[in-house]
N, C-alpha and C positions, 0 to 999 in steps of 0.2 A: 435669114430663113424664117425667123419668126413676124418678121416685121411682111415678107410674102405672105404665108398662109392666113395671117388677118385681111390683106391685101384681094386674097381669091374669092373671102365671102364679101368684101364690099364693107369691111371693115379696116381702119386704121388704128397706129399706134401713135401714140405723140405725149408731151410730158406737159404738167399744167405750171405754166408761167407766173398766175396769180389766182387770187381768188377774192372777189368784191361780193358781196351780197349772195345772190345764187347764180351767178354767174361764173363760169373758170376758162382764162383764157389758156390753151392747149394748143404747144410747137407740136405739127406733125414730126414725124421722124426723118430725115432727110434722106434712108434707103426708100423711100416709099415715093414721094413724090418727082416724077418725070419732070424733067425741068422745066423742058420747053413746052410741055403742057401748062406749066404753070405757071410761065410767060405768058402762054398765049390765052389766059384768063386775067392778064395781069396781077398776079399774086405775087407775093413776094416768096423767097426758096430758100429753109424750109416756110411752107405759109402755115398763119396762125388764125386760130377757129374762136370764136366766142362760143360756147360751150353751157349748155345744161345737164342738168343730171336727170338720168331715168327715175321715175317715180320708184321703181325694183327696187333702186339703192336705196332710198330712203325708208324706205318700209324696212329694209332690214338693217340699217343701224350704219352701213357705211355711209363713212365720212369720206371727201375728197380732199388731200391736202396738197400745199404748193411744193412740188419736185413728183409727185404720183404719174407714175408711168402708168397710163389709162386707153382705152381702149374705145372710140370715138365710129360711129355710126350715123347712118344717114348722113354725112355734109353735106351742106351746102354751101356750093361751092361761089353762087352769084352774091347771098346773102354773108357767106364765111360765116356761114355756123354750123353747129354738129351737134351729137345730145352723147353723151357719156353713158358707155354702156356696164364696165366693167373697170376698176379696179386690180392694177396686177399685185402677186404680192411684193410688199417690201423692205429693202435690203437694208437699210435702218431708220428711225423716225425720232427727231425732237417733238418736245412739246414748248419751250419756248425758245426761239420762236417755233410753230407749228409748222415743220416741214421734213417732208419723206426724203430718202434718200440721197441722204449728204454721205460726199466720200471726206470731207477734210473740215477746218476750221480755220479762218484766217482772223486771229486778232491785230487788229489796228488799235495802236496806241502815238501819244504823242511824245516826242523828248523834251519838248516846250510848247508854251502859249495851247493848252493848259497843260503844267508842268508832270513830269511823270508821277502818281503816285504807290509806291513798291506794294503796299497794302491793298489798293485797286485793281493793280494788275495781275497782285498775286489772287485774290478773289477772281476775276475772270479768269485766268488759269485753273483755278481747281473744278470751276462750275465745267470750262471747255472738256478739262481730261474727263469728268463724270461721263459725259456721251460716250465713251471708248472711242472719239472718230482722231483721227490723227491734228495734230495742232502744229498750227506754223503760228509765227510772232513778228510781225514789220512794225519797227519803229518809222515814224514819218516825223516831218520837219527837220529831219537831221542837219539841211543848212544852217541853222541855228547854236550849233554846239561845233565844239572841234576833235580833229580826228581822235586826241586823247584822251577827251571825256568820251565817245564813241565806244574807243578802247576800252574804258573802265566799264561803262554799261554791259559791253559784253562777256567780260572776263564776270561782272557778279551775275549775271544774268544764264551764263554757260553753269555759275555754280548755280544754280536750281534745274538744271538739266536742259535749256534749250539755245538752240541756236536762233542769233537776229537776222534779219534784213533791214540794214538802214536804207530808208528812200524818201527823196522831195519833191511833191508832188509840185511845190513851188519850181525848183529848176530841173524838174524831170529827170533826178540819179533813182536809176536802179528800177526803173517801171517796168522795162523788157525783161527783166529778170523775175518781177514779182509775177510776171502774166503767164513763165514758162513754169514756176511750181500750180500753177489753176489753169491748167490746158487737160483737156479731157478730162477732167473731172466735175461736180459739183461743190461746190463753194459755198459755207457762208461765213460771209464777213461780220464781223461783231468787236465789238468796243465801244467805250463810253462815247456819251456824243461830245462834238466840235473837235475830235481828232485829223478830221479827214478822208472819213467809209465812205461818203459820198462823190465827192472829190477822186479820191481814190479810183471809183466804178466810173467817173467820168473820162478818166485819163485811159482807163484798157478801153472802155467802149461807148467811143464818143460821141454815139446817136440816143444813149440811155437819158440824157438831160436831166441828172435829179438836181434839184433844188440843195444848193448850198447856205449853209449857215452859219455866223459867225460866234465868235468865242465870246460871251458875258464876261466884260469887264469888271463887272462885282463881284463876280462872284467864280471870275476864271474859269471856269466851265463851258462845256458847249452848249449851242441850242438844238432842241430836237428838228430834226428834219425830216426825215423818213417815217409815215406812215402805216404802212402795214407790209407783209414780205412779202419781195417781188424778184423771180429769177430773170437775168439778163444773160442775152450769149454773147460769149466770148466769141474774137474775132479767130483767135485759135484755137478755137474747138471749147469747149465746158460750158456752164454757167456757172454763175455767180449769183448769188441770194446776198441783197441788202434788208437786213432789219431796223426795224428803229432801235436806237439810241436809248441804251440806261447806263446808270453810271454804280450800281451797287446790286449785281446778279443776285438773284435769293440764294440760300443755302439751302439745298432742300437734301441732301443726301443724308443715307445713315451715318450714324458715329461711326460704327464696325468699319464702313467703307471707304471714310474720308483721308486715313493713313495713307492709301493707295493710289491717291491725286497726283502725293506730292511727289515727282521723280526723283527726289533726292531722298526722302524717304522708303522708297521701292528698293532704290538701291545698297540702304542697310539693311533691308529686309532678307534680300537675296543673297548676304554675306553671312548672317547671323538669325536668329532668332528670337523671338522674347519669351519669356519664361513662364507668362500662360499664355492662353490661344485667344484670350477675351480682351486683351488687353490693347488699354486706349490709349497708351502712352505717355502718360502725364505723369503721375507719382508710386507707380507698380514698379517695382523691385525687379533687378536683373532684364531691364528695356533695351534691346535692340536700336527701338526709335530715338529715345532721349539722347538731345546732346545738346552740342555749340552750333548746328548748322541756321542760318542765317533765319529761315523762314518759317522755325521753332515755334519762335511766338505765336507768329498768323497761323498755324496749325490748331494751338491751343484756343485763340479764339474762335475759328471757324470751329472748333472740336464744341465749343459751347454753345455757341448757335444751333449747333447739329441737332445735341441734346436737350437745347431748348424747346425746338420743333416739335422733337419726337414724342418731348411732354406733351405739349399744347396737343398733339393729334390724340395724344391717350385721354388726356382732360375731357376733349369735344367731343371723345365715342363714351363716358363716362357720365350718363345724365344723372348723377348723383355727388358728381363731384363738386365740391362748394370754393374752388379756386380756380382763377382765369387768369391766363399770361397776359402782362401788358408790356408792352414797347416803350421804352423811356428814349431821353436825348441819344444821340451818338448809338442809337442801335440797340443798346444795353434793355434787356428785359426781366422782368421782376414776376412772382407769384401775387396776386391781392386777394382778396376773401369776393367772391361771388355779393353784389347786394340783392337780398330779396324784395322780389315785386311782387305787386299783389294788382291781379285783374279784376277792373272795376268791369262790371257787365248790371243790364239794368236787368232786372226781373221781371220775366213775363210773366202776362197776364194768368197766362193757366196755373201756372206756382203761384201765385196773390192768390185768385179764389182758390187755391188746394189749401192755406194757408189760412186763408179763413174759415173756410169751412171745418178745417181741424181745430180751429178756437173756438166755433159755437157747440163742438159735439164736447170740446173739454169743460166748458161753460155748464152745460148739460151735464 
């Protein structure tokens, strides 16, 4: 119905697939396009618009980002171009990567070649739960490993609260299963690079062609591949958002908020409580949270980063403050003393003669 009434003034609806420079590539919406109208322009169904934006949005401060359900004018239809009129509002938004309206999160990780590691995936897990969007977890390469190491990955993995998908994209287990959890919905896929995100997006949707890249031997890792986010449609309904590749998400949440990531800490939460309402969970008296459970540790650490940040941002709104955060090896960050600078600037001529002329009247 809504995708009609745009439809009667000679406007469309459609969703913006990427975004390069000032341009945004925009899927119309497939209630709107006639088909065999759109055959017989040879377009493709649904067809895609190279897209500007109206000068209006820019003067007022609207941004367009990739998954924005937008509102497209004037096409053209010889050229396949359109100019973006409007902006709809939206139903959730990242900021990295920058993208509107995601219903899920798919991390891809590997079980080998590069090997798993519990501290990195437990980091991209706390960064994914922050967004509130729902999180699913595919182990890939699983030809690699046997069904009882499989077993154990999942029984430790079920203890932090989620369920796996094993799949190889090497002998194609388990692909038709991963493509019916990203049917009708929006997708982004995320995990370090050389897992297989790209590879992955090749096998649901075989005309996507992203460049694959292989695993550094030195240093075991993946190479980056992916450039900037780009949604792709699913052959059964959805998209899919490929990002580029990082291998250590920032921690950018609050302390207060970070307990709340972990699902196994949720779930003592919901049994018990802790004995004040402030509390961070580390050496406070009468903790709900404190215990034996496995991901304790990576708590306390990400708990120190939190609070790391939360300095550094007090510091940097604090122009009187004479200490600055620095970043040492392995992540670890330290307080140093500010060094002071002193700006050299030459002295104009009009301060010289003011200068002098106050030495001949002192003179005098």
């Amino acid at each position: 119905m809504i995708a009609e009434s745009f439809a009667a003034t000679g406007q469309l609806l459609g969703t913006v697939l990427a975004v390069q420079a000032n341009f945004y590539r925009v899927q119309l919406d497939r209630e709107q396009g006639e088909k065999r109208k759109m055959e017989e322009r040879n377009l493709p169904h649904p067809p895609v618009l190279l897209c500007t934006r109206r000068t209006r949005l820019k003067k007022i401060g609207q941004l367009v980002m990739v998954g924005d359900c937008v509102v497209v004018e004037e096409p053209d239809w010889a050229g396949r171009r359109g100019a973006i009129a409007e902006v709809l509002p939206r139903q959730s938004e990242l900021d990295r990567p920058a993208i509107a309206n995601v219903n899920q999160i798919l991390l891809v990780f590997a079980v080998a070649d590069p090997p798993l590691e519990p501290y990195q995936l437990s980091r991209f897990l706390v960064k994914a739960e922050s967004t509130s969007l729902d999180v699913l977890l595919c182990l890939n390469k699983s030809d690699l490993i046997s069904q009882h190491e499989q077993q154990l990955l999942s029984d430790r993995l079920g203890g932090w609260g989620y369920q796996l998908l094993f799949i190889s994209l090497k002998n194609g287990i388990n692909i038709h299963q991963a493509a019916n959890y990203l049917s009708n919905k929006i997708t982004v896929i995320a995990g370090p690079s050389g897992v297989g995100k790209s590879s992955l997006i090749n096998g649901l949707i075989p005309n996507a062609n992203l460049r694959v890249g292989e695993v550094s031997g030195k240093l075991a890792r993946g190479r980056h591949t992916t450039r900037h986010v780009e949604l792709f449609e699913l052959p059964s309904g959805g998209l899919l958002a490929d990002t580029p590749g990082f291998n250590q998400p920032d921690m950018d949440c609050n302390p207060e908020e970070l307990v709340h990531y972990f699902p196994e800490a949720r779930e003592r939460l919901a049994v018990a409580s802790c004995r004040f309402s402030d509390c961070l969970h580390r050496d406070e008296p009468e903790c709900a949270v404190r215990g034996d459970w496995e991901r304790y540790e990576h708590y306390l650490e990400f708990l120190d980063a939190a609070i790391a940040r939360q300095t550094q941002l007090h510091q940097q709104a604090d122009p009187e403050s004479t200490l600055k955060l620095k970043t040492k090896a392995k992540g670890q960050s330290q307080y140093e003393p500010k060094l002071e600078t002193k700006k050299y600037r030459r002295v104009s001529r009009k301060t010289q003669l003011q200068d002098l002329q106050q030495l001949y009247q002192d003179e005098e």
